[in-house]
N, C-alpha and C positions, 0 to 999 in steps of 0.2 A: 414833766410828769405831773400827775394830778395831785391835789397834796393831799386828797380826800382817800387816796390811795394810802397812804403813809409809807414810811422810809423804803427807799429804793432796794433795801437790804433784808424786805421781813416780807413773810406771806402772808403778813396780819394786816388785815384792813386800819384802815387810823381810828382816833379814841369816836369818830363822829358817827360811825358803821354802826353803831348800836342803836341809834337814833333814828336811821333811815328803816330800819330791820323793826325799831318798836311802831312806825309810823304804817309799817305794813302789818302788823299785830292788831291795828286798832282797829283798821278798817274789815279786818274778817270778824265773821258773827260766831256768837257762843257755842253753835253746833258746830261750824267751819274749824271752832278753836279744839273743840272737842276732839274732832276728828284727828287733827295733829297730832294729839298729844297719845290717841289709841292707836295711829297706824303711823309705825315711825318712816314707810317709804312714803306716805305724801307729806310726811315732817322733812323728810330726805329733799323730796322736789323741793317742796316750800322754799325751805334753804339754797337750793340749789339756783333757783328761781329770784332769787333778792338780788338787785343790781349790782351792793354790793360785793358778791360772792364773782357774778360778774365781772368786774371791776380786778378783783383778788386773781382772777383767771388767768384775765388777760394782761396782768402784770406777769404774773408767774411764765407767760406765753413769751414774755416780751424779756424778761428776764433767762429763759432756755435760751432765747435766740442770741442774747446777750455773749453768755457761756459760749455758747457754738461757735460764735465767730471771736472771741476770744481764742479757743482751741484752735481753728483752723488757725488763727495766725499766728498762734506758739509755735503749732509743726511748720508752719510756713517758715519761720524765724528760724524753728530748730535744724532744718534741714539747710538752709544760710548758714546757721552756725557750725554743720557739720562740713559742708563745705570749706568756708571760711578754714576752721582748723585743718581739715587735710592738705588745704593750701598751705598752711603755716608751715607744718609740719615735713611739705614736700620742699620747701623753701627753707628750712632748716638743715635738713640732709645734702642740699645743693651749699649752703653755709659751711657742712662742716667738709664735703668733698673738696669744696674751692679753698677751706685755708690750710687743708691737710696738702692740697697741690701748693700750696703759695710756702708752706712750710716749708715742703722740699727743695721748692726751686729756690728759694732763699739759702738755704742750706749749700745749696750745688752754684748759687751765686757766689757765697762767702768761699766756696773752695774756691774756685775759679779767680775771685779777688786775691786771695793767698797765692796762688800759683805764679798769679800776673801782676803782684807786687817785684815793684823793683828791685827790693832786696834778693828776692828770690830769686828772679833770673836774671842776676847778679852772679848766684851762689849756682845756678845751674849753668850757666855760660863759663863758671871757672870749673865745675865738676866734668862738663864736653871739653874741656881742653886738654884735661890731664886725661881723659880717658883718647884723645887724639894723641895725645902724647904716647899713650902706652904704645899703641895699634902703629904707631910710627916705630916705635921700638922692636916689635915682634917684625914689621915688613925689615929691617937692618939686621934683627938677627937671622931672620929667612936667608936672607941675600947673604953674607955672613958662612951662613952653612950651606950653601950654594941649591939653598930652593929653587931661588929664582932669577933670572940674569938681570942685566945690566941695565936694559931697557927698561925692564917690568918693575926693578925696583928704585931708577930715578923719577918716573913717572909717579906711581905709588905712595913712594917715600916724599917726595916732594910737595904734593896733596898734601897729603896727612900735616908735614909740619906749617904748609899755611895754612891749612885749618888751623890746627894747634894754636899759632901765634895770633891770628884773627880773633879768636875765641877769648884765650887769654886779653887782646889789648882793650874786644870790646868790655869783657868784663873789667877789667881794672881801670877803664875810662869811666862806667856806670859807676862804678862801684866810687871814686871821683867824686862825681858830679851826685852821688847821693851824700856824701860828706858835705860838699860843697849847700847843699840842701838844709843839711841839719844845722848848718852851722845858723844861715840865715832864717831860722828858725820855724820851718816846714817839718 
């Protein structure tokens, strides 16, 4: 930029403008001057007409265009940044979907771990024994009260208590070999 222009930031010609504008003063004649000063639209052109003002213009021109393509590339940015954010935004709600699902299943892991701890079906292998146990009780008192014959209830009854004993051994073999655990310090 021209320096004769002055600061990049002002529509004010520099301190030299004064200079170039009295050197165009000197060379018109007294009537010429006269005239300026009675009819302010060729005071208007006069002015208008000085390089410097010129100069002032086509900074000012140069300066619009400056603005313009500043703007254009704010909305060009802003419309990036509006983007951008709804991206965030949609990737946030997939964030909290995916740890509200990872909550759950964790949740329904630890149940499932509980269930499939060895202690537990431990305690449910001796809980199906005794309830074998009963169900073998009810088929002897069936037979007993002559529900059911002879057949029906060796067949029957004889299930029922090798389940039962099955149940019971494997539970109290786990149940064992989980002492046998704690001991060795597991």
């Amino acid at each position: 930029m021209d320096a004769s222009l002055g600061s990049p930031h002002s529509f004010y010609p520099g301190p030299h403008s004064s200079v170039g504008a009295m050197a165009e003063l000197a060379t018109l004649t007294r009537p010429d001057l006269e005239d300026l000063l009675a009819c302010e639209d060729k005071l208007t052109e006069f002015v208008a007409s000085l390089p410097q003002m010129a100069a002032a213009r086509n900074q000012c021109d140069q300066l619009a265009a400056q603005n313009e393509a500043i703007a254009k590339a704010s909305l060009e940015r802003s419309s990036e940044y509006e983007r951008s954010r709804d991206a965030t935004i949609r990737k946030m709600e997939e964030l909290n979907i995916l740890r509200t699902k990872f909550e759950e299943m964790t949740v329904a892991q630890q149940v499932a771990s509980e269930k499939l701890a060895p202690g537990n079906i431990q305690e449910s292998l001796l809980i199906c024994a005794v309830q074998s146990e009963e169900e073998s009780e009810k088929i002897a008192e069936n037979f007993l009260q002559k529900r059911i014959d002879v057949d029906a209830f060796l067949g029957e009854y004889l299930e029922k208590r090798i389940e039962t004993h099955l149940r019971r051994f494997k539970g109290e073999r786990l149940g064992a070999q989980l002492q046998e655990l704690h001991k060795a310090g597991f």
